[in-house]
N, C-alpha and C positions, 0 to 999 in steps of 0.2 A: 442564513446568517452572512455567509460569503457576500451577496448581492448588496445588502446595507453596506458593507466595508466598499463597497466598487463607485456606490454613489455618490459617499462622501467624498472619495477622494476626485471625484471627476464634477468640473464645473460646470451646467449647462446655460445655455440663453444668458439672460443680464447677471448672473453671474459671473462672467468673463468681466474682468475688470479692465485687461491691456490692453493699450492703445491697439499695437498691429496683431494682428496672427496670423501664422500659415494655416490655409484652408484647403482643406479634402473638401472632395464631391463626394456625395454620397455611391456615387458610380467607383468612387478611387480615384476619380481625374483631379487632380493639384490645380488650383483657382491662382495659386501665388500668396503675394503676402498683402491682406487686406487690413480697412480698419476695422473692428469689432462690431461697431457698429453696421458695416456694410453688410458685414458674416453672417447677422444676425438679421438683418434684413433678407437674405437671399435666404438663409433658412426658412425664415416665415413665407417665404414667398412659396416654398416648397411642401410646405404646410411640416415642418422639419425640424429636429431640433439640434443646436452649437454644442458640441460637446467640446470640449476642453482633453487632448488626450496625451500631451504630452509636455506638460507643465513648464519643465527642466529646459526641453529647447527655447535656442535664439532664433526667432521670435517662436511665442508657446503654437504648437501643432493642434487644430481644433478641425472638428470633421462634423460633417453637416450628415445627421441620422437620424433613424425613430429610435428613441432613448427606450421608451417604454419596450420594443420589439428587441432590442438589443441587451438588456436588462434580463427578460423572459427567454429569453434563448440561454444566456448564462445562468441562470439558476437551473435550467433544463440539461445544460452540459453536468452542469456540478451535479444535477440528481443523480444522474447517468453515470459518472465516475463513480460515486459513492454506493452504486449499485452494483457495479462490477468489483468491487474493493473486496477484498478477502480477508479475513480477519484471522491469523493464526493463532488458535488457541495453545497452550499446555495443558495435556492431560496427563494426570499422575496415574501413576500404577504402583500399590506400597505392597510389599510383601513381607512376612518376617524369614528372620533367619534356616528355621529350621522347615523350608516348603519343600513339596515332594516331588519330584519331573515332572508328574504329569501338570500338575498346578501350574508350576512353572513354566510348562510348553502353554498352558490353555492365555496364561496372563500376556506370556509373548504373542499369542494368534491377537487378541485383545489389541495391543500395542501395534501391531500390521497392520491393523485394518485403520486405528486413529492413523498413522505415518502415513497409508495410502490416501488417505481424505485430506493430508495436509498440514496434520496437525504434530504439534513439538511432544516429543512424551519425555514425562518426570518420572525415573521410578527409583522409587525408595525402598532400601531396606532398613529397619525398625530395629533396633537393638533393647533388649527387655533385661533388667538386672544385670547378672553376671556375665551375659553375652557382648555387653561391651570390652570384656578382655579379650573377646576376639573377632575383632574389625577387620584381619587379613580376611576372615569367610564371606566378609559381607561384599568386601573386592571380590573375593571370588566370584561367588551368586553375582554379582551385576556382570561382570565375566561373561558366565557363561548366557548371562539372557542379553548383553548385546550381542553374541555369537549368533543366537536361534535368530536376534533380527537384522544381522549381515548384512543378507540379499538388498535390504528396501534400503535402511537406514545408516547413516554413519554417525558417530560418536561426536555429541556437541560439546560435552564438558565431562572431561572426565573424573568418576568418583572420587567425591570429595565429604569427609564425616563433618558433620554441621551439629554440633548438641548431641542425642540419643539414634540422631537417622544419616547414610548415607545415599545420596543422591548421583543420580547420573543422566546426563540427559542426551535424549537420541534425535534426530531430524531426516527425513526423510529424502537419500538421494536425489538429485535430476535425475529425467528423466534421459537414458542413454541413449546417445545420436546411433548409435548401432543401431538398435532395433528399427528407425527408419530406414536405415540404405538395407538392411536386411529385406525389408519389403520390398526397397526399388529391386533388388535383386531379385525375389520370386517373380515378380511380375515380367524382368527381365526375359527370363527363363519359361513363361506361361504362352 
């Protein structure tokens, strides 16, 4: 989609309407300031094409290129970003009021392992009937399950009652510069 938007905006060959323009060599080397028509001449001479790449300048900057090869290289950049791009999800974790440790500890192992891969965790606790007269426990419970997850994560937003559910959201640390010179260390010492 990128590549369309790059085309439009760049004029090539008898597209250049202005009289003069500054000319790139396809090497990089500065030709000076020609008329369009010469530009375009010595492009074709190159078997080549005038691209137009700096509109705004006095006089506009145009460079003598393979469009089509420079075109295909940028949509291969852009693949390549978009392939490396990480996408952080929210994973929720809902639990009600009344869960038992063990539950609790297995839901936090749950929640380390999404925080380790990257990912933001939502976890809710659920207030059912009469257990909304007591919203201090459900601070509490989110309490103690951001405590189990400490180590990795720290506290993105702290619990907040929204409707029937209280939310809290956790993110997962950097990674601590310590643990590298830790290593320059051992090996120091090896």
């Amino acid at each position: 989609m990128e590549v369309l938007a790059i085309s439009k905006e760049m004029l090539l060959n008898e597209e250049i309407r202005d009289r003069e323009v500054r000319v790139i060599d396809a090497d990089g080397a500065q030709l000076g300031i020609l008329s369009s028509r010469e530009a375009l001449r010595l492009a074709e001479e190159k078997n080549l094409d005038l691209v137009k790449i700096a509109p705004q300048a006095k006089p506009p900057v145009c460079r003598i290129m393979d469009y089509g090869k420079f075109r295909f290289e940028q949509a291969k950049k852009e693949k390549e970003a978009k392939k490396n791009q990480r996408v952080v999800e929210i994973k929720e974790i809902r639990m009600s009021l009344n869960i038992d440790t063990h539950d609790l500890e297995t839901k936090a192992g749950h929640a380390l392992q999404f925080l380790r891969s990257g990912d933001r965790v939502k976890v809710t606790v659920r207030f059912r009937g009469r257990e909304m007269a007591h919203t201090e426990l459900g601070k509490t419970l989110l309490g103690r399950f951001a405590a189990l997850c400490e180590g990795v994560s720290s506290v993105e937003k702290q619990p907040k009652l929204e409707g029937r559910s209280m939310s809290l959201f956790l993110v997962a640390k950097p990674a601590p510069k310590e643990s590298t010179s830790k290593g320059g260390n051992q090996n120091a010492k090896a």
